[in-house]
C-alpha positions in Angstrom: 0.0 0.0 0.0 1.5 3.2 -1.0 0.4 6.2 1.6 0.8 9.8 1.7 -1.0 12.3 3.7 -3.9 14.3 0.9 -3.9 18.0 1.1 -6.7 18.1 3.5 -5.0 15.6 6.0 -1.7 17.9 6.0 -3.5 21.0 6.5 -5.6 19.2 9.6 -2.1 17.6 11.0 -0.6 21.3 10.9 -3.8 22.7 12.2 -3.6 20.5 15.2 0.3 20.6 15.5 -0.2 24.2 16.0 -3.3 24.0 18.8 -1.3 21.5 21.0 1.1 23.9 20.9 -0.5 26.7 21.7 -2.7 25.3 24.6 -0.2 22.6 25.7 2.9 23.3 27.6 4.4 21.2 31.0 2.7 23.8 33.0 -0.7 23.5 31.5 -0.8 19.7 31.2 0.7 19.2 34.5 -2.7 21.7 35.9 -4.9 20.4 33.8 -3.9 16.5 34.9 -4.3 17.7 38.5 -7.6 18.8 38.2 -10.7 17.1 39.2 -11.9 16.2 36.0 -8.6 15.2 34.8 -8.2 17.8 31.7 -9.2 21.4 31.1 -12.8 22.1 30.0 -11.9 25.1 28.5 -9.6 23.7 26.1 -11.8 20.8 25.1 -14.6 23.6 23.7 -11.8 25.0 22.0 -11.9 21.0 20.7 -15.2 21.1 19.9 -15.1 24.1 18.2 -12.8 23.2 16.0 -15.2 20.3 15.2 -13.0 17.3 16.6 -15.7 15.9 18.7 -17.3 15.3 15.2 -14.3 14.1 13.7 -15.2 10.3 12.8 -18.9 10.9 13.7 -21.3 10.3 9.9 -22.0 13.4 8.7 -25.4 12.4 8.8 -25.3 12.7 12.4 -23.7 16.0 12.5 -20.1 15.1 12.7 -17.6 15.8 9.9 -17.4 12.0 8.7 -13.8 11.1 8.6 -11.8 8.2 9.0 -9.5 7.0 11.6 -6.2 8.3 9.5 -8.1 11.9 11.0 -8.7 10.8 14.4 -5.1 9.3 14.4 -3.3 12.8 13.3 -5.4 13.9 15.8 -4.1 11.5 18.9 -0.3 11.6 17.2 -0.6 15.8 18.3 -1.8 15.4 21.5 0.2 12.4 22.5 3.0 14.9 21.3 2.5 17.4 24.6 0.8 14.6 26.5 -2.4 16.8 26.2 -5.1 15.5 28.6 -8.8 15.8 27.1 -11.8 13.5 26.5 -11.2 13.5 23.2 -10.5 9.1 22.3 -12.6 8.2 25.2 -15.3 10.3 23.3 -14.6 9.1 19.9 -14.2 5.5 20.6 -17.7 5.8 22.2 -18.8 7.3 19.0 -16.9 4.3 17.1 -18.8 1.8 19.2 -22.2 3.5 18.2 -21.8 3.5 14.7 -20.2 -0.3 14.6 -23.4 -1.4 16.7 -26.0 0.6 17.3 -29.0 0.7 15.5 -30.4 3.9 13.5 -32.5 5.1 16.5 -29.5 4.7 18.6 -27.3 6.4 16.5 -29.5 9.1 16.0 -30.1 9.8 19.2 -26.7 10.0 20.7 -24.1 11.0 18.1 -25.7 14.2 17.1 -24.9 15.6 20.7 -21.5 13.9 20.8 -20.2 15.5 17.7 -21.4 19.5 18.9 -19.6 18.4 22.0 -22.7 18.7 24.3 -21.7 15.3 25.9 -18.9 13.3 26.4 -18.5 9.7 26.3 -16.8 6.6 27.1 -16.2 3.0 26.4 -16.1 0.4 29.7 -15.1 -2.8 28.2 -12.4 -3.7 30.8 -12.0 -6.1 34.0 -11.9 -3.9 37.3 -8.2 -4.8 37.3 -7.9 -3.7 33.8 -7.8 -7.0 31.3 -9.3 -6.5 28.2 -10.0 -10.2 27.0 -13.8 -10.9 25.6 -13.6 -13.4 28.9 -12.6 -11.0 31.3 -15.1 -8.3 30.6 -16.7 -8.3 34.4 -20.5 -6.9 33.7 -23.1 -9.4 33.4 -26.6 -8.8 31.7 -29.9 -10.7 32.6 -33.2 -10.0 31.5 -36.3 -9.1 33.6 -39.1 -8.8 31.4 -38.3 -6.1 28.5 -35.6 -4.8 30.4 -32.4 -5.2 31.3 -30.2 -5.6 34.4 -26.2 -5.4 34.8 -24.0 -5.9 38.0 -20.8 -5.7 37.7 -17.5 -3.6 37.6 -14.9 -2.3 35.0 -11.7 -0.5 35.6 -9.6 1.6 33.9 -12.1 3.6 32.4 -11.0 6.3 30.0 -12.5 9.9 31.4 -15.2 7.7 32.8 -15.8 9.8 36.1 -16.9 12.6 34.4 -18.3 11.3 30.9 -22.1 11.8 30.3 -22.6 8.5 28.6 -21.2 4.8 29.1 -21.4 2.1 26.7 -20.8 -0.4 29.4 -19.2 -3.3 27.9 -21.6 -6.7 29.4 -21.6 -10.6 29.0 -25.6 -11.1 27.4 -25.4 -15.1 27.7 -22.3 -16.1 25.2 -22.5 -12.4 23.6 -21.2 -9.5 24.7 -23.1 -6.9 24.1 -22.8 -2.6 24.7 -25.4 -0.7 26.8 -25.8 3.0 26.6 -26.3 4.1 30.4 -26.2 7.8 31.0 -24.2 8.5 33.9 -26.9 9.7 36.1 -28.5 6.4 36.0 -29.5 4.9 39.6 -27.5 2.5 40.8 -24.1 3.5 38.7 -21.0 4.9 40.2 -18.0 6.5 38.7 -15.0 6.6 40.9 -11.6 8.2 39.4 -8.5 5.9 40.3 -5.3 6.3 40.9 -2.7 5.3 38.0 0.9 5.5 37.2 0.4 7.9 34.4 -1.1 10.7 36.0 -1.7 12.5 32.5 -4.6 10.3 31.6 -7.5 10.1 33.6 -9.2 6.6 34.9 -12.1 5.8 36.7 -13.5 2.3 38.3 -17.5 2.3 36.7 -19.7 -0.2 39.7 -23.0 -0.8 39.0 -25.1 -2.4 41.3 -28.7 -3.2 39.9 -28.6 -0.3 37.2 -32.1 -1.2 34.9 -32.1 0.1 31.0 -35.1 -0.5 28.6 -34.0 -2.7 25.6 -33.7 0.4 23.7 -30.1 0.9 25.4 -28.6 -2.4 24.2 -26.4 -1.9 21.2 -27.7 -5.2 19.0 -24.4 -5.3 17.1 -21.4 -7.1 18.1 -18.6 -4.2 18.8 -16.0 -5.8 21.5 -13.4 -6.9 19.1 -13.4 -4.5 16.5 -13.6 -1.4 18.5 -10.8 -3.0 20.5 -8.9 -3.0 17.0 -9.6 0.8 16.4 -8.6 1.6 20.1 -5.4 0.4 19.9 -4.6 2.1 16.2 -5.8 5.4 18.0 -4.1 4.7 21.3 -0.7 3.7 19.0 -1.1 6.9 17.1 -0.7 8.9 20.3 2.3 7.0 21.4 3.5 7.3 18.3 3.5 11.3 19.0 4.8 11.3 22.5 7.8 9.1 21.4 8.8 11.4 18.9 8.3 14.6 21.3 10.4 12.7 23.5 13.2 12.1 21.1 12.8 15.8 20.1 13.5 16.9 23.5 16.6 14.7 23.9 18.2 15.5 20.8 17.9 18.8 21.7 19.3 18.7 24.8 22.3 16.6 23.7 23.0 20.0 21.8 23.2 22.0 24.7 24.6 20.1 27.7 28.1 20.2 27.3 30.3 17.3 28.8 34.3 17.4 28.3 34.5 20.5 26.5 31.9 19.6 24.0 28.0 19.0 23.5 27.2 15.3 24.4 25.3 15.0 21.4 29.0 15.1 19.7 30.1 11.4 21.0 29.4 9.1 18.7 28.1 6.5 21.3 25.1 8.9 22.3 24.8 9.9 18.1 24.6 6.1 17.9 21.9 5.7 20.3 19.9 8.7 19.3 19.9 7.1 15.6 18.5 3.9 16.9 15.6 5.7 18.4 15.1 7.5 15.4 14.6 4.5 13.6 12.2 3.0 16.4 10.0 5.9 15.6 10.1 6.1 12.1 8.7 2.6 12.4 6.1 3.1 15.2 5.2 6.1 12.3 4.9 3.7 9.4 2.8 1.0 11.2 0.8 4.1 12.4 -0.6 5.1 9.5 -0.7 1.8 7.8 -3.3 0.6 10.7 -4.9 4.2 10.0 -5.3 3.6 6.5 -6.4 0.0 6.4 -9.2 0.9 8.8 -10.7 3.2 6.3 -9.3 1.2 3.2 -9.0 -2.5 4.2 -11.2 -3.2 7.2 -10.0 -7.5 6.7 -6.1 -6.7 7.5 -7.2 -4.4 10.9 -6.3 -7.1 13.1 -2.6 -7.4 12.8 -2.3 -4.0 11.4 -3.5 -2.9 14.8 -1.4 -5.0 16.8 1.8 -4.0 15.1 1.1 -0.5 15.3 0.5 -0.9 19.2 3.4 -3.1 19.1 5.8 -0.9 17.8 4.5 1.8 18.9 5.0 1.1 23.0 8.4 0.1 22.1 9.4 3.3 20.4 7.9 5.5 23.0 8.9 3.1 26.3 12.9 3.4 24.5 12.7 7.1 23.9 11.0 7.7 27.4 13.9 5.9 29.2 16.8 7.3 27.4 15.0 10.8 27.9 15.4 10.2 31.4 18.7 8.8 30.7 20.7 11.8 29.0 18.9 14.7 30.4 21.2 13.0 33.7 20.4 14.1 37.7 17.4 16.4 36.6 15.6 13.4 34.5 15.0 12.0 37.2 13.5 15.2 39.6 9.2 15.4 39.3 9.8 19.0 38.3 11.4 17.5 34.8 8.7 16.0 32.0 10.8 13.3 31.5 8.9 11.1 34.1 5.7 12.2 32.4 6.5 10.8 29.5 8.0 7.6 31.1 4.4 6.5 33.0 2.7 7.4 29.6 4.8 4.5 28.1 4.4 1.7 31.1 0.4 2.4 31.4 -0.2 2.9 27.9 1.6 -0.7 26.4 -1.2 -1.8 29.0 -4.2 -0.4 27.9 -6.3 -1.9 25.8 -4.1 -5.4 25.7 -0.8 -5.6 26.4 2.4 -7.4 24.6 1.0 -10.8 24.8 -2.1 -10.0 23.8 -1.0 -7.9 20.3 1.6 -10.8 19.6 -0.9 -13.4 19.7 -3.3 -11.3 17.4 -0.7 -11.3 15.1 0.4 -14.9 15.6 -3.7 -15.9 14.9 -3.7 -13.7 11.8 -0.4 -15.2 10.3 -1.5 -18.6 10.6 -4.7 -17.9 9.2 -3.3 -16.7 6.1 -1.0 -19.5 5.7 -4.0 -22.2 6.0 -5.8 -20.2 3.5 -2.8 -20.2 1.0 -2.6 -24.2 1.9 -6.5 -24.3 1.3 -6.1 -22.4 -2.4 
């Protein structure tokens, strides 16, 4: 597959580039990340003004109907400045709605998610954050025409202070997404701790909560949107692990060591190249996952996986060795350098770890070879 960005894609990427920049900052992320909600309101209407809540929503629905090569340009610049929002939480709600829901469903809650009246969120974990089909800890049982789920999930992107859950629950052998508004009786959203204090969690209990069988999604969603969350959530690592390697680079400039910059020893040029290289790959299996999402729906699987793959090794490299040749002040909380270190352990977590995106790819490789043996 042969890629390049079209015009309006390298107008969107600089439009965003420039944003980050101008809202983001160590001082702004780190206030924002403090703050109760976990990012800053006003920047996310800046967000919404600019339409991104609407980014992958149909334009039918209100949203500006683009494809996850958008949404990723869009991750790659925030994971860039670590910028906290609601922004994929909110999105891969969005993608969950369009996958499964039905035209009612659809119509009734993307409209409001792409002018940014609500935000959203996806709770498809274990409370101790596995995201296996057979881990997913919310069970379902009928009572008449509606519904009933107990249960807990952890780990929840933004999900103390979304408006709407799509509460991940096992229906018998299905799983199956139900739309619960947050004010819903019987449903509690608790923000937990976590190493990367950039990104905010929550732990979603829900004791009893009742929906009408107009909130069950009838499509099957669990897999595939796990797919898309890792190609977004790769694209965003993808961005931090270059902003990392910026920042190092740069520094090796300017610290000088021995009379000279340290940048001008060929062991630390040597090392910076090989990071280079890590995230010039991370990049290309970035955008291939982006593009085969929109393009070639059939080759997601290990697209995604590689991506994610590649991705939390380029950005958990970069993240140590920024640590590493910054020296003494790499390691002090007033440096970023930590910041981007617990991005890179929590985020090769989320959404399925190493073991889990190998053995995607190991399933999809042998696939294909029984198929060639069957042709």
């Amino acid at each position: 597959m042969s890629f390049a960005f079209t015009e309006e894609q390298a107008m969107l990427r600089e439009m965003a580039a420039r944003f980050v920049e101008e809202v983001g900052g160590s001082q702004a992320v780190r206030a924002a990340a403090a703050s109760e909600p976990g990012h800053d309101p006003a920047v996310w209407r800046q967000m919404v003004e600019l339409g991104w809540s609407g980014i992958i929503v149909p334009e039918s629905a209100g949203g500006l109907g683009l494809g996850q090569i958008e949404l990723s340009i869009l991750a790659a610049a925030c994971g860039r400045a670590l910028l906290p929002s609601p922004l994929i939480a909110t999105m891969l709600a969005a993608r969950a709605l369009s996958i499964a829901g039905d035209e009612e469903q659809c119509a009734r809650w993307l409209p409001p998610i792409a002018r940014g009246e609500i935000t959203a969120t996806v709770a498809l974990t274990h409370p101790e954050g596995r995201h296996l089909p057979g881990d997913v800890g919310v069970r379902l049982r009928r009572e008449g025409q509606d519904c009933v789920l107990d249960g807990a999930a952890g780990f929840v992107l933004d999900g103390h202070v979304a408006d709407l859950l799509l509460v991940a629950a096992r229906d018998g052998e299905a799983i199956r997404f139900v739309a619960i508004p947050a004010a819903t009786e019987g449903l509690a959203a608790t923000r937990q701790n976590s190493i990367d204090i950039g990104r905010a969690v929550a732990r979603i209990d829900l004791t009893a909560v009742r929906a009408g069988p107009e909130a069950v999604l009838p499509g099957d969603a669990f897999e595939a949107l796990l797919l898309h969350a890792n190609a977004t959530l790769a694209a965003e690592q993808m961005g931090a692990a270059a902003a990392a390697l910026d920042r190092t680079v740069d520094y090796a400039r300017q610290r000088i060591q021995f009379g000279q910059p340290i940048g001008a020893f060929q062991a630390v040029k040597h090392a910076l190249a090989d990071l280079a290289l890590l995230v010039e790959a991370a990049e290309s299996a970035v955008w291939y996952a982006a593009a085969v999402a929109d393009q070639r729906p059939e080759e997601l699987p290990i697209a995604a996986a590689t991506a994610k793959l590649m991705a939390s090794d380029a950005l958990s490299r970069c993240a140590a060795d920024m640590i590493h040749y910054h020296g003494g002040i790499g390691f002090t909380w007033e440096h970023d350098a930590h910041l981007y270190f617990r991005r890179a352990r929590a985020a090769a977590g989320l959404f399925g770890d190493t073991d889990r995106q190998l053995a995607i790819i190991e399933d999809g490789m042998t696939t294909d070879r029984e198929m060639l043996r069957a042709a």
